[in-house]
N, CA, C and O atoms as a GROMACS GRO file, in nm:
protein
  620
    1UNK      N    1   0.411   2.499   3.085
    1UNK     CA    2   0.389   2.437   2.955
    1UNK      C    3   0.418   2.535   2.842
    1UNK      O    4   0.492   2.514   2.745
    2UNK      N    5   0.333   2.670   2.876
    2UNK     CA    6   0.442   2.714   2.749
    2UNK      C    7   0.566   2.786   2.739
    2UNK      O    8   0.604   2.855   2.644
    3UNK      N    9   0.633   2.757   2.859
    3UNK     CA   10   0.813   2.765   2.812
    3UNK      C   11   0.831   2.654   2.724
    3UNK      O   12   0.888   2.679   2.618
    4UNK      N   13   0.794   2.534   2.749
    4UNK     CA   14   0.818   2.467   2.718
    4UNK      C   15   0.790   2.449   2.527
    4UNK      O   16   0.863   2.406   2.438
    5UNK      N   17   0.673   2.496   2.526
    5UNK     CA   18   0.612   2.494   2.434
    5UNK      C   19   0.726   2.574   2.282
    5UNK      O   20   0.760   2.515   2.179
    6UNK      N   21   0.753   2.685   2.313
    6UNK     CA   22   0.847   2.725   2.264
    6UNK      C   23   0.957   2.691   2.180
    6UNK      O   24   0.976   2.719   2.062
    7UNK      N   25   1.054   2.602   2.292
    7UNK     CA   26   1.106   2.512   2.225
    7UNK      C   27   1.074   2.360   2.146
    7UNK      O   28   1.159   2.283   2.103
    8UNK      N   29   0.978   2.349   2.144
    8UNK     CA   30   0.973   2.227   2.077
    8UNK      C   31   1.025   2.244   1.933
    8UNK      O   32   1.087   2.146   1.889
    9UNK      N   33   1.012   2.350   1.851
    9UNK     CA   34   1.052   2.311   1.708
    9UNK      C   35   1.203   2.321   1.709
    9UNK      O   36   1.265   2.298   1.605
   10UNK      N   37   1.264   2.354   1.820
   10UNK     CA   38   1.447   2.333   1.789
   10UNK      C   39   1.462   2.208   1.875
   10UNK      O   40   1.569   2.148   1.858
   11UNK      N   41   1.372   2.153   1.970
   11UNK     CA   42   1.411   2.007   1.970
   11UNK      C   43   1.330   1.957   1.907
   11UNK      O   44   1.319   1.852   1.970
   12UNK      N   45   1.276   1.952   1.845
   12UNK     CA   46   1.207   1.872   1.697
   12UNK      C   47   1.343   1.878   1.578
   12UNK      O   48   1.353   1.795   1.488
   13UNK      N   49   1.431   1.978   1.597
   13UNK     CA   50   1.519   1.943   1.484
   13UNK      C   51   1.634   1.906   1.523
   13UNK      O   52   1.712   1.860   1.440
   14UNK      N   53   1.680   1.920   1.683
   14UNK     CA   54   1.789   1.848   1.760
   14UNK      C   55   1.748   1.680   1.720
   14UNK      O   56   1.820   1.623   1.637
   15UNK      N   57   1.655   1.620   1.770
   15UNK     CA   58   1.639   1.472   1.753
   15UNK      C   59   1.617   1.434   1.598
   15UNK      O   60   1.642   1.319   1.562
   16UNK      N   61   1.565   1.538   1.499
   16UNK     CA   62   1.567   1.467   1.368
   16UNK      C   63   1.758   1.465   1.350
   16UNK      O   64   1.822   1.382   1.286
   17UNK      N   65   1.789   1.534   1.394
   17UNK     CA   66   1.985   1.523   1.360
   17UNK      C   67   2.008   1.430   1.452
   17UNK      O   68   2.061   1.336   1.392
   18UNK      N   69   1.997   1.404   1.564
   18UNK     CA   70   2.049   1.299   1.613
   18UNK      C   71   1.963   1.130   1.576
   18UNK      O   72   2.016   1.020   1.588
   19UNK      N   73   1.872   1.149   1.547
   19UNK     CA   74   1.809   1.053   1.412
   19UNK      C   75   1.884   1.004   1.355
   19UNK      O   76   1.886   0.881   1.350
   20UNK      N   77   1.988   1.087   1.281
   20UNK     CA   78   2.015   1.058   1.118
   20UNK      C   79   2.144   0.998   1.146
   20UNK      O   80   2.193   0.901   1.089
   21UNK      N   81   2.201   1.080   1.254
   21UNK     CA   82   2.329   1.010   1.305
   21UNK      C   83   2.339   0.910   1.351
   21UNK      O   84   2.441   0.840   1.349
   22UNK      N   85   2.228   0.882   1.403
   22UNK     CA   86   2.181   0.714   1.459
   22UNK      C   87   2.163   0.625   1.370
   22UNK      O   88   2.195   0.506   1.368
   23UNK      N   89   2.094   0.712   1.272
   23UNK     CA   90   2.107   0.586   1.135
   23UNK      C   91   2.187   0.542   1.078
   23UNK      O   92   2.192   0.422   1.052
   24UNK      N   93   2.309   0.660   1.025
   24UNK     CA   94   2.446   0.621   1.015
   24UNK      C   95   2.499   0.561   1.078
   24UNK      O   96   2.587   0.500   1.018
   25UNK      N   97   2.493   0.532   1.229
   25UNK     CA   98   2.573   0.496   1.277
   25UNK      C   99   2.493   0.293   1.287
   25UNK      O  100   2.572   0.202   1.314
   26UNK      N  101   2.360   0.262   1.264
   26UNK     CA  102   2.298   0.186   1.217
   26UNK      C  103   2.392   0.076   1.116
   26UNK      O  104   2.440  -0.037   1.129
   27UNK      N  105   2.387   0.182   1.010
   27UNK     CA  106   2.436   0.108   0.933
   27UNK      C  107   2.554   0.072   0.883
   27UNK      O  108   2.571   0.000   0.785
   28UNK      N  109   2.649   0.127   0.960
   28UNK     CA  110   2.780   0.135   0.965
   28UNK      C  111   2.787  -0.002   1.076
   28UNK      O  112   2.895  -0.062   1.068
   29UNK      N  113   2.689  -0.059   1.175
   29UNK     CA  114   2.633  -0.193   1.247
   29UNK      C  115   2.724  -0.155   1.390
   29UNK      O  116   2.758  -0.248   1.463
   30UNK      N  117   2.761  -0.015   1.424
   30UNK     CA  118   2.805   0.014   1.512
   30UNK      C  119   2.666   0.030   1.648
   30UNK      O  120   2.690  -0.064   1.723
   31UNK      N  121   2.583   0.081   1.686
   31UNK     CA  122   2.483   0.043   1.772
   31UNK      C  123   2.340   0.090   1.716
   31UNK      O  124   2.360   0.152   1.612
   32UNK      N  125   2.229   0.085   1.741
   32UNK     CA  126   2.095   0.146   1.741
   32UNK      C  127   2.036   0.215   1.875
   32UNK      O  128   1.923   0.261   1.890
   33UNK      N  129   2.124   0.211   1.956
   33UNK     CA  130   2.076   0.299   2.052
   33UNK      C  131   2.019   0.466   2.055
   33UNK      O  132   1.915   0.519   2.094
   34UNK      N  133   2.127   0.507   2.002
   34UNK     CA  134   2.093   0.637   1.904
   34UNK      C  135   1.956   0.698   1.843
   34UNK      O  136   1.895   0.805   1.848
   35UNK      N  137   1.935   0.530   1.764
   35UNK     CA  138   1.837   0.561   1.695
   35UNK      C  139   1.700   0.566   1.804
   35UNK      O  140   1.614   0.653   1.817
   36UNK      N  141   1.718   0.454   1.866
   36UNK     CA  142   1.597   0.466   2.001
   36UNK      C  143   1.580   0.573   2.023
   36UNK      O  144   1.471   0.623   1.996
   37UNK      N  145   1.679   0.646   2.077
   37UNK     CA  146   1.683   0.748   2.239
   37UNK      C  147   1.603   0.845   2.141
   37UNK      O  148   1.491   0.885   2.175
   38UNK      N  149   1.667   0.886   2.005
   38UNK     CA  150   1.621   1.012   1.919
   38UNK      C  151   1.475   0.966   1.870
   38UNK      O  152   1.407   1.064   1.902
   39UNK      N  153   1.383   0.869   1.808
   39UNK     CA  154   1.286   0.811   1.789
   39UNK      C  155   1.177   0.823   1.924
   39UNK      O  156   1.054   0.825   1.917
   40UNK      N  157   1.247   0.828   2.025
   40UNK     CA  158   1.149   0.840   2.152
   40UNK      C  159   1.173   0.964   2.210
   40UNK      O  160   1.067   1.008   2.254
   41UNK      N  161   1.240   1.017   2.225
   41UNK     CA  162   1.260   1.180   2.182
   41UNK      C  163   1.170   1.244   2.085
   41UNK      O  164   1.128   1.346   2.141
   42UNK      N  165   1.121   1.234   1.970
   42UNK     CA  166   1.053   1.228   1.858
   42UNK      C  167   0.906   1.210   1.899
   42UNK      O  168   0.818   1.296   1.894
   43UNK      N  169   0.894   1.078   1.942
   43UNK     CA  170   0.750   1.078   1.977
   43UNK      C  171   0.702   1.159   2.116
   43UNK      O  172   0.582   1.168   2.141
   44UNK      N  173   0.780   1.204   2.186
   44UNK     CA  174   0.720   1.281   2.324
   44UNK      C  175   0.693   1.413   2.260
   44UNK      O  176   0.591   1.478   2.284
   45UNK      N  177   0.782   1.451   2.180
   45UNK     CA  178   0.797   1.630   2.085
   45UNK      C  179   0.650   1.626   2.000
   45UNK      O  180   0.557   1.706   1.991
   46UNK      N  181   0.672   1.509   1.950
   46UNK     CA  182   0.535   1.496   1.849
   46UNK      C  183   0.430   1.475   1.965
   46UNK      O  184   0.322   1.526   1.937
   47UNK      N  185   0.434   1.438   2.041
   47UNK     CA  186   0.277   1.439   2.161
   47UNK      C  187   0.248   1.548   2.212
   47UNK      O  188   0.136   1.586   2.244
   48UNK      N  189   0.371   1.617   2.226
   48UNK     CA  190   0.348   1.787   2.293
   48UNK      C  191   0.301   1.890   2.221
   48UNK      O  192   0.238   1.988   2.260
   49UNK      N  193   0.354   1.847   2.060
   49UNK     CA  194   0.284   1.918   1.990
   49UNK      C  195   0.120   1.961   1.954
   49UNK      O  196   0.062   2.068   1.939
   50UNK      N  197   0.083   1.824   1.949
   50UNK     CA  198  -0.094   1.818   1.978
   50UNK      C  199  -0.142   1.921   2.099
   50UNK      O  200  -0.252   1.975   2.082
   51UNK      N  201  -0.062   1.953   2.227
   51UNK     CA  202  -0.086   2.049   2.326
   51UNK      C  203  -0.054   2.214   2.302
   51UNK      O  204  -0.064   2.298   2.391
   52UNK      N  205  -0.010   2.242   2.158
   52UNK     CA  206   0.025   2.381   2.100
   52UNK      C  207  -0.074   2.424   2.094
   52UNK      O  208  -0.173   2.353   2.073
   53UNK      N  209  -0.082   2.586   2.115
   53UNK     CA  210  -0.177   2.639   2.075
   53UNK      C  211  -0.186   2.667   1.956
   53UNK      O  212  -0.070   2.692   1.925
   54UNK      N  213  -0.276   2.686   1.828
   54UNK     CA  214  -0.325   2.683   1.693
   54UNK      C  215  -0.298   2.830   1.710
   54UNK      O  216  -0.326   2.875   1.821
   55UNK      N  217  -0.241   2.924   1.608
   55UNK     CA  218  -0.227   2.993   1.574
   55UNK      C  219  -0.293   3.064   1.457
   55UNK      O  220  -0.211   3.122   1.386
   56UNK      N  221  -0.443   3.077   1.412
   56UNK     CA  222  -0.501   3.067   1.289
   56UNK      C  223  -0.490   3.229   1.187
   56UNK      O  224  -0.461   3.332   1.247
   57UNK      N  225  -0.501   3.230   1.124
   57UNK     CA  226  -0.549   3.385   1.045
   57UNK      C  227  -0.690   3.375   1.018
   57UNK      O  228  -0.748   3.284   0.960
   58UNK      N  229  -0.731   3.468   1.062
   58UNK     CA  230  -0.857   3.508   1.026
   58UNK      C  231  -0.954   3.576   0.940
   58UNK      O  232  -0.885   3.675   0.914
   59UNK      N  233  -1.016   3.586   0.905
   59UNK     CA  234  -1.109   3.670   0.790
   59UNK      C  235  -1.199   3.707   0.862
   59UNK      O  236  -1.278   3.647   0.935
   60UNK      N  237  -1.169   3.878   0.821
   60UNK     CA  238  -1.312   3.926   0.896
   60UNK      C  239  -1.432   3.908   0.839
   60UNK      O  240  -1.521   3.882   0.919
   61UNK      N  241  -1.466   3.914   0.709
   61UNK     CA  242  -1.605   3.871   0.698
   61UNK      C  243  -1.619   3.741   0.695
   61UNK      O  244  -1.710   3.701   0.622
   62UNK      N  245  -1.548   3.651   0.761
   62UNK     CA  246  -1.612   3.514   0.730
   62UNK      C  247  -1.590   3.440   0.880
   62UNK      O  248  -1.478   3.450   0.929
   63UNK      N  249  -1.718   3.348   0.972
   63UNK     CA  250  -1.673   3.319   1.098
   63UNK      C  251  -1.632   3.173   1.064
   63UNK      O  252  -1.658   3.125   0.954
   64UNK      N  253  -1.586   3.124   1.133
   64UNK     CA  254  -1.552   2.982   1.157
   64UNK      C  255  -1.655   2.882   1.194
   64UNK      O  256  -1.738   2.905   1.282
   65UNK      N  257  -1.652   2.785   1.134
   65UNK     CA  258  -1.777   2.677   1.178
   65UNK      C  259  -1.714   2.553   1.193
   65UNK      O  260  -1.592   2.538   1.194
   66UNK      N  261  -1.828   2.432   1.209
   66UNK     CA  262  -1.751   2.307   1.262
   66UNK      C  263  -1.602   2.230   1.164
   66UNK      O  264  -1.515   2.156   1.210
   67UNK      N  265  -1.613   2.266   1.063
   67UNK     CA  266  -1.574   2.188   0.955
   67UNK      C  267  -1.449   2.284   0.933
   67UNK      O  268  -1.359   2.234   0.867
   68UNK      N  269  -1.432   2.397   0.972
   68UNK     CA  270  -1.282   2.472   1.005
   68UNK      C  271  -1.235   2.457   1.174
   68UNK      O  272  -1.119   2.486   1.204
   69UNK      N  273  -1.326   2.413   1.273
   69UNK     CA  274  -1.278   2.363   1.335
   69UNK      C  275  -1.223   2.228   1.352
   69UNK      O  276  -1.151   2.202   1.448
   70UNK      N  277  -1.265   2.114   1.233
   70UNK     CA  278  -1.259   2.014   1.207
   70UNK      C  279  -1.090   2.011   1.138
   70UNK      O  280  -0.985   1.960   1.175
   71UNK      N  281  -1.130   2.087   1.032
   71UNK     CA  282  -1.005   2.040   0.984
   71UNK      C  283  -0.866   2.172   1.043
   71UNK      O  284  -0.774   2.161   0.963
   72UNK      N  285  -0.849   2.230   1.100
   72UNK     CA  286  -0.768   2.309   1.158
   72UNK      C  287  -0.703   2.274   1.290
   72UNK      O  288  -0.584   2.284   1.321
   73UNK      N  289  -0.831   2.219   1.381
   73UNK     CA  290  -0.790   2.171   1.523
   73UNK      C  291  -0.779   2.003   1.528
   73UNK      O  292  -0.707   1.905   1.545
   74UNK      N  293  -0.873   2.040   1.506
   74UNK     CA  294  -0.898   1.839   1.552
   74UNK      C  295  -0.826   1.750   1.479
   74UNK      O  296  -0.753   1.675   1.542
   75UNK      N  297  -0.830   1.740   1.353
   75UNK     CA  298  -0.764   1.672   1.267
   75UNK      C  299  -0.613   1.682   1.286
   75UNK      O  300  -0.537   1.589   1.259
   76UNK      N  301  -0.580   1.782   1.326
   76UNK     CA  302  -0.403   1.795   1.356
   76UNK      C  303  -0.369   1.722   1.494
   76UNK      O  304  -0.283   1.636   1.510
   77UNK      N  305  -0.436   1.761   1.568
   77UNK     CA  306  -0.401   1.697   1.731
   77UNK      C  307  -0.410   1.562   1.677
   77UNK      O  308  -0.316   1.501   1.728
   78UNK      N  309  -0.475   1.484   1.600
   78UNK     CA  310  -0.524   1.318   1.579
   78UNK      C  311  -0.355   1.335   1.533
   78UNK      O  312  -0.257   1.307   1.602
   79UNK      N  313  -0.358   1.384   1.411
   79UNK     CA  314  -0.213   1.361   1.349
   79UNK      C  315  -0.130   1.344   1.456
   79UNK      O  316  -0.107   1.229   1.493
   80UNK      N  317  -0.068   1.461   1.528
   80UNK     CA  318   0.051   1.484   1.601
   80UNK      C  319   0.053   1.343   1.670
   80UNK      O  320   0.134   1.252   1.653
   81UNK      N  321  -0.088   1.349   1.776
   81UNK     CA  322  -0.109   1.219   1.828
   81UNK      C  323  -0.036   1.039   1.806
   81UNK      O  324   0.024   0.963   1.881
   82UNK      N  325  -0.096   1.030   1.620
   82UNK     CA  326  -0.087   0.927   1.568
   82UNK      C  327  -0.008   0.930   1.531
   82UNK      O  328   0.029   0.813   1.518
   83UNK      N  329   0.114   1.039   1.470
   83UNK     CA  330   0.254   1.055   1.450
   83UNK      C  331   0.323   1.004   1.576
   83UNK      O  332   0.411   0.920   1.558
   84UNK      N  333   0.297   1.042   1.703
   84UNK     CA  334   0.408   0.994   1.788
   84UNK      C  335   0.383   0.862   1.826
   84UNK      O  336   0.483   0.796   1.850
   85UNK      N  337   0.243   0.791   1.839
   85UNK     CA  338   0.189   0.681   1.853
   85UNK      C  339   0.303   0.561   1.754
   85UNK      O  340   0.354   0.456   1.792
   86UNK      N  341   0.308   0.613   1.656
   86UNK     CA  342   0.448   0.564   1.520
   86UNK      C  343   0.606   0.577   1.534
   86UNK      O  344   0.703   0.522   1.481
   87UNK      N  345   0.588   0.668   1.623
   87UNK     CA  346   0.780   0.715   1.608
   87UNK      C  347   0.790   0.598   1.727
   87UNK      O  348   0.880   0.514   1.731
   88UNK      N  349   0.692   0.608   1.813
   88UNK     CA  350   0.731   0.557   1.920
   88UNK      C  351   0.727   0.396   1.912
   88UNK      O  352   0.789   0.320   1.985
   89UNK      N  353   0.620   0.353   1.783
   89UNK     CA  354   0.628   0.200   1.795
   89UNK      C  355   0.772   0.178   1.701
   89UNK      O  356   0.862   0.101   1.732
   90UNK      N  357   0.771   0.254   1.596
   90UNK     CA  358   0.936   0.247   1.550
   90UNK      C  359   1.020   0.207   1.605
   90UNK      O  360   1.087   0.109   1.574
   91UNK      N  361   1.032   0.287   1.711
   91UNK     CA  362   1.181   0.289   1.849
   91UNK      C  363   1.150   0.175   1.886
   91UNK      O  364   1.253   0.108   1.874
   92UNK      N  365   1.040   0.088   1.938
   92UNK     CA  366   1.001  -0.015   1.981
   92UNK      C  367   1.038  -0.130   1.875
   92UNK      O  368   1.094  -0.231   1.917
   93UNK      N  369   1.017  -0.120   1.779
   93UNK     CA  370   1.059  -0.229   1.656
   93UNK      C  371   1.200  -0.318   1.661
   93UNK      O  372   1.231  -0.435   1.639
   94UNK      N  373   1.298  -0.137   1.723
   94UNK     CA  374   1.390  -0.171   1.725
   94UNK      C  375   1.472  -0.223   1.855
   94UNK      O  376   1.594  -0.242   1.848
   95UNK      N  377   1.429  -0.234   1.927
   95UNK     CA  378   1.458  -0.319   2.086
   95UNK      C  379   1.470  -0.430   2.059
   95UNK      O  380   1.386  -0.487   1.989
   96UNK      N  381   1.582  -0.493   2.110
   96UNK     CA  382   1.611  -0.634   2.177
   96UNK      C  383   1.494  -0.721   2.144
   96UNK      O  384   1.491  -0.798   2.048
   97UNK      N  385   1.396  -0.701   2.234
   97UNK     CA  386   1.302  -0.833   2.255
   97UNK      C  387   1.232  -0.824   2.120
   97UNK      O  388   1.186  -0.726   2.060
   98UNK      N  389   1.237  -0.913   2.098
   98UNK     CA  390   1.212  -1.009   1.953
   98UNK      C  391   1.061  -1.108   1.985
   98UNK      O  392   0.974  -1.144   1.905
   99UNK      N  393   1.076  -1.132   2.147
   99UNK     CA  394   0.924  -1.222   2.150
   99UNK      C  395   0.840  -1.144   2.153
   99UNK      O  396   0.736  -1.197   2.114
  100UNK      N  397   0.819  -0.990   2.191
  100UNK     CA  398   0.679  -0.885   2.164
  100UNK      C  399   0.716  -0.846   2.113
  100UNK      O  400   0.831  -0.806   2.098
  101UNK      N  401   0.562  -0.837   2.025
  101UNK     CA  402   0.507  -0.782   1.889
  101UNK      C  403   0.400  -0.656   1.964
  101UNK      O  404   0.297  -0.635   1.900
  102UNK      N  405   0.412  -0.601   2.051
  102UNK     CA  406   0.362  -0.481   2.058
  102UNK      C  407   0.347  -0.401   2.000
  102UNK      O  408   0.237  -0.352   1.975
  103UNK      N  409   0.452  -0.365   1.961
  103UNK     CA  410   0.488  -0.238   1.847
  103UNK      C  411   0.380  -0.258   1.739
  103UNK      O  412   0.326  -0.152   1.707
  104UNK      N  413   0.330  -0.382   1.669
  104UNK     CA  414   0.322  -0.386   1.563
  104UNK      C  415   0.139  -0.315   1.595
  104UNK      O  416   0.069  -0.281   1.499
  105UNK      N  417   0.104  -0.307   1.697
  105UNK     CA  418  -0.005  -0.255   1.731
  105UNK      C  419  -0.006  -0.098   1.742
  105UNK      O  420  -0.100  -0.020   1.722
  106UNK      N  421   0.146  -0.067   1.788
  106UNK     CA  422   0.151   0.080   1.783
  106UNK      C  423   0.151   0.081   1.691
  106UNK      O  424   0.038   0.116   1.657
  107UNK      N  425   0.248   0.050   1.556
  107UNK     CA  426   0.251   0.056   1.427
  107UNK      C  427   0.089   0.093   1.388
  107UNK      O  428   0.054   0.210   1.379
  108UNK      N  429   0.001  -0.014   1.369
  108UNK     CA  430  -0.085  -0.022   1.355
  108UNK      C  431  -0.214   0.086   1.383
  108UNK      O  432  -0.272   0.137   1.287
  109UNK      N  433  -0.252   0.114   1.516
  109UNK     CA  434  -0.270   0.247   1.536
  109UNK      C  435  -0.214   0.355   1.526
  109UNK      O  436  -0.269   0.440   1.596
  110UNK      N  437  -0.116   0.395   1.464
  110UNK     CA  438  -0.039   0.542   1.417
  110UNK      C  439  -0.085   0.531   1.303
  110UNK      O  440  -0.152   0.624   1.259
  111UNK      N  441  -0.060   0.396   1.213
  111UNK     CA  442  -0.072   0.425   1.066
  111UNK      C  443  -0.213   0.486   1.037
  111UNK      O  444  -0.246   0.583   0.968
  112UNK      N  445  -0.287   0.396   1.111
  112UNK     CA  446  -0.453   0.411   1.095
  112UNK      C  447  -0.502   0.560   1.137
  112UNK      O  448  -0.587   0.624   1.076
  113UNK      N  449  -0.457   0.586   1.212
  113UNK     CA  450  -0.500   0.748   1.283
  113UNK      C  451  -0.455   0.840   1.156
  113UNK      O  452  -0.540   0.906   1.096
  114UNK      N  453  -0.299   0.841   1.113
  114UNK     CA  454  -0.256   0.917   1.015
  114UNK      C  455  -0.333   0.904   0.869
  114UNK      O  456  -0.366   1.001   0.801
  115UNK      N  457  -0.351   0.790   0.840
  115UNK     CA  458  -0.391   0.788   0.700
  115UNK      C  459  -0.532   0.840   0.688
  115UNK      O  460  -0.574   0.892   0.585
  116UNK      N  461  -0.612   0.821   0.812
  116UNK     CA  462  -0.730   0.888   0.826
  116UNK      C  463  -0.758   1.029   0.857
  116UNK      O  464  -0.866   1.085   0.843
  117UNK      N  465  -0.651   1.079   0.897
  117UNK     CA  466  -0.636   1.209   0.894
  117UNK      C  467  -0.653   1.264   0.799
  117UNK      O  468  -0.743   1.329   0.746
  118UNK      N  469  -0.492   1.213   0.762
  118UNK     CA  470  -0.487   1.324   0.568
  118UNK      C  471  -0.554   1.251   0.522
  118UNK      O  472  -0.516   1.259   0.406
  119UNK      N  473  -0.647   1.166   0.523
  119UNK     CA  474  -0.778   1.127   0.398
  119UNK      C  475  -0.889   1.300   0.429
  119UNK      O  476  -0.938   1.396   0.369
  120UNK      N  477  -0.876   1.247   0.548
  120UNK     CA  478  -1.025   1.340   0.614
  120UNK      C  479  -0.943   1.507   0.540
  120UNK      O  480  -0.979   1.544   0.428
  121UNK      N  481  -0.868   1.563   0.595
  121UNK     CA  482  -0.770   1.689   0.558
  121UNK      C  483  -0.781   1.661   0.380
  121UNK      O  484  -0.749   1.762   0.317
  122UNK      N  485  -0.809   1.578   0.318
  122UNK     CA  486  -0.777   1.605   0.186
  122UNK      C  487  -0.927   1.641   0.110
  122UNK      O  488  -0.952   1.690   0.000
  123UNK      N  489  -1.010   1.596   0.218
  123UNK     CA  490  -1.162   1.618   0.164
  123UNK      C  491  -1.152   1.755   0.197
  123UNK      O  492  -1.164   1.831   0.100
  124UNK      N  493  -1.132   1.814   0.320
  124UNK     CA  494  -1.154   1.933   0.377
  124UNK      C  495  -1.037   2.051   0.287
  124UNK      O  496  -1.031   2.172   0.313
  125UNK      N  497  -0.988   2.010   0.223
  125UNK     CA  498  -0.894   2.133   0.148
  125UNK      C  499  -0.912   2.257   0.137
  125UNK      O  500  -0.834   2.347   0.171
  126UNK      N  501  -1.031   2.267   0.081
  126UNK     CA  502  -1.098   2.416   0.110
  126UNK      C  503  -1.103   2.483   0.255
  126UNK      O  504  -1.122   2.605   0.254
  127UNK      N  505  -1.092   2.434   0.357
  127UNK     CA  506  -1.115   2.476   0.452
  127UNK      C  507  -0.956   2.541   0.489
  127UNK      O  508  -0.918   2.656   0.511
  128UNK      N  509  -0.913   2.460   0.487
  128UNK     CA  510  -0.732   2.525   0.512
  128UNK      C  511  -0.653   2.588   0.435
  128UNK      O  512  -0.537   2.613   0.469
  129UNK      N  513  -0.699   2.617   0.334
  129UNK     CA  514  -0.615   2.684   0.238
  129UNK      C  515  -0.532   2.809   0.305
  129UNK      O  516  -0.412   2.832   0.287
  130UNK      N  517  -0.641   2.900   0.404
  130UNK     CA  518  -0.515   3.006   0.430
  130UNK      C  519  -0.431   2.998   0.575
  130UNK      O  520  -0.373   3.085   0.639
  131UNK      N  521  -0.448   2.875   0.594
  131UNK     CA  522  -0.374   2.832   0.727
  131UNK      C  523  -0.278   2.688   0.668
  131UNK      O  524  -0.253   2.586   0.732
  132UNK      N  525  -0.248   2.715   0.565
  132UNK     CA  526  -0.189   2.582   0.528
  132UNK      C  527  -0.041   2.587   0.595
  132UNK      O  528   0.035   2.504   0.546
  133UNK      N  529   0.008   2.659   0.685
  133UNK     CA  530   0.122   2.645   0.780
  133UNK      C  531   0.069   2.526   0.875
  133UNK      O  532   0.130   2.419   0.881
  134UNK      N  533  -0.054   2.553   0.952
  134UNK     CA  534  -0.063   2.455   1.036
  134UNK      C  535  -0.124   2.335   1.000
  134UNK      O  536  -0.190   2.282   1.089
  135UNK      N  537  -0.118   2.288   0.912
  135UNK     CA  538  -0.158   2.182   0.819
  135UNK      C  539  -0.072   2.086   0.764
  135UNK      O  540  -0.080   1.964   0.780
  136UNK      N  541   0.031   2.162   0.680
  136UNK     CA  542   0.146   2.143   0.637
  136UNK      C  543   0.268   2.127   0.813
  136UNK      O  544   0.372   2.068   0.782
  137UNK      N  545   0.266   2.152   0.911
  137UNK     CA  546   0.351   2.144   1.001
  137UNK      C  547   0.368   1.938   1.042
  137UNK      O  548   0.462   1.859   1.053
  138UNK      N  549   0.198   1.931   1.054
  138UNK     CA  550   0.162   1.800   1.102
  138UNK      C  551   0.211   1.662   0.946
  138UNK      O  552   0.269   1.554   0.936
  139UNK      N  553   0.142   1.759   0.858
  139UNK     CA  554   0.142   1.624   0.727
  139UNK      C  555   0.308   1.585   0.703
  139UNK      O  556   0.356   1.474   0.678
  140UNK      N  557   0.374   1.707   0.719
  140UNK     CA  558   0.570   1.674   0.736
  140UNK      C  559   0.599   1.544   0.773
  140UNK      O  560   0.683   1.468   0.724
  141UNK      N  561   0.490   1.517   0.905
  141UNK     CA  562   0.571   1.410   1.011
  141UNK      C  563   0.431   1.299   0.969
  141UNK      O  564   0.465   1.182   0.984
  142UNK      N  565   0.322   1.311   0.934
  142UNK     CA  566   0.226   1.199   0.975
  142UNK      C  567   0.213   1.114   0.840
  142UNK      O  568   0.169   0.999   0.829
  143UNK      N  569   0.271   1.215   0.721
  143UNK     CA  570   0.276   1.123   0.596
  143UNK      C  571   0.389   1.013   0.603
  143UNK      O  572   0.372   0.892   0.614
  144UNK      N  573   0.535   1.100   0.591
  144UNK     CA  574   0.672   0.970   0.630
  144UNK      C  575   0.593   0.852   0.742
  144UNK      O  576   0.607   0.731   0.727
  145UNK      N  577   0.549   0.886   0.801
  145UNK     CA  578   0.565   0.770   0.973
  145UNK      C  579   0.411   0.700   0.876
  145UNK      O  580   0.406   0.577   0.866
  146UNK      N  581   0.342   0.751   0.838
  146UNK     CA  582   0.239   0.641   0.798
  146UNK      C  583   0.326   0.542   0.696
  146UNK      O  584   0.340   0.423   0.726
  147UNK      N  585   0.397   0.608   0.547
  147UNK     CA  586   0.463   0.512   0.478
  147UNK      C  587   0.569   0.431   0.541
  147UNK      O  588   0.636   0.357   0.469
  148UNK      N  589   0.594   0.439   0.681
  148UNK     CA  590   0.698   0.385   0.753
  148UNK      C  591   0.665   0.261   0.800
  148UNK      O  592   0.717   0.150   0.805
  149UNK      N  593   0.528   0.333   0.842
  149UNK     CA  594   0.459   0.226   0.911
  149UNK      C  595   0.407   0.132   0.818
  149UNK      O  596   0.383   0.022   0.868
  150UNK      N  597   0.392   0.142   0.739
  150UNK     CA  598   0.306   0.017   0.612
  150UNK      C  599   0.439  -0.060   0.583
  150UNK      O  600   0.435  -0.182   0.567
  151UNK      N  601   0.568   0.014   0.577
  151UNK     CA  602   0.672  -0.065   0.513
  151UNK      C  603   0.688  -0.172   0.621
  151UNK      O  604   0.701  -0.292   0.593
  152UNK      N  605   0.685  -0.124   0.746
  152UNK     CA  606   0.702  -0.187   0.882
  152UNK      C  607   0.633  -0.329   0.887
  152UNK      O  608   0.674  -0.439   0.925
  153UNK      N  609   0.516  -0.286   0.834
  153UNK     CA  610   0.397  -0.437   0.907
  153UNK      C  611   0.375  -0.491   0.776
  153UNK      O  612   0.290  -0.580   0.778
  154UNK      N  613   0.413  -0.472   0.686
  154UNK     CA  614   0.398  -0.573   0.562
  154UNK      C  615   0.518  -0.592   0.524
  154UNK      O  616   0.515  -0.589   0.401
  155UNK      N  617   0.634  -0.613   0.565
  155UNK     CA  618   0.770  -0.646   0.530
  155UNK      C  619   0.784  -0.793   0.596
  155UNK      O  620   0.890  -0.855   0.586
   0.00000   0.00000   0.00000
């Protein structure tokens, strides 16, 4: 796991490029397959991520308590979580079958996990200020896929 681990942020940016090319190629009405394969690609990277180890900086005179473990650990794994929970009902949106509405449940639980996140992360601000790398890594992906997701289920 952690060879693996390693690479995830250069295939985190292999599938956002093959993403985009999928989208182009979307809308050009040449296929969406693309967009699948890279979208579910996306959500396995984003699930593995929740399995990273946290990397924090520390202060020596100051220890850590629940509410820096709150918003440092926990709150990110929910993200990563509820981020791929989204990429992945995305990819699902876009499949063939038209009679399930599954997705709209993944939709549904990603959005909800994410928006509750960065609600919760926005109370806790103080707490992350000097780790705002690993904070800022998750909100990249869980803010877009939440506004994705709202555009998704109310369209």
């Amino acid at each position: 796991m952690q060879n693996l681990i390693k690479f995830l942020p250069i295939l985190e940016k292999l599938l956002l490029v093959a993403f985009l090319i999928g989208v182009i190629l979307h809308i050009m009405h040449v296929d969406t397959l693309v967009v699948r394969f890279s979208l579910i690609g996306l959500g396995v990277t984003l699930f593995l991520n929740a399995y990273r180890p946290v990397e924090l900086k520390r202060d020596a005179d100051r220890q850590f308590d629940f509410q820096d473990l709150l918003a440092l650990t926990i709150i990110p794994k929910i993200l990563w979580i509820g981020s791929a929970v989204s990429a992945l009902g995305f990819a699902f949106s876009l499949s063939a079958i038209t009679n399930n509405q599954g997705y709209r449940q993944m939709l549904l639980v990603g959005g909800l996990s994410c928006a509750g996140g960065t609600l919760c992360l926005l109370l806790l601000y103080s707490r992350w200020q000097a780790n705002k790398q690993v904070v800022f890594a998750v909100l990249k992906w869980a803010i877009p896929l939440m506004l994705l997701d709202v555009y998704l289920l109310f369209r």
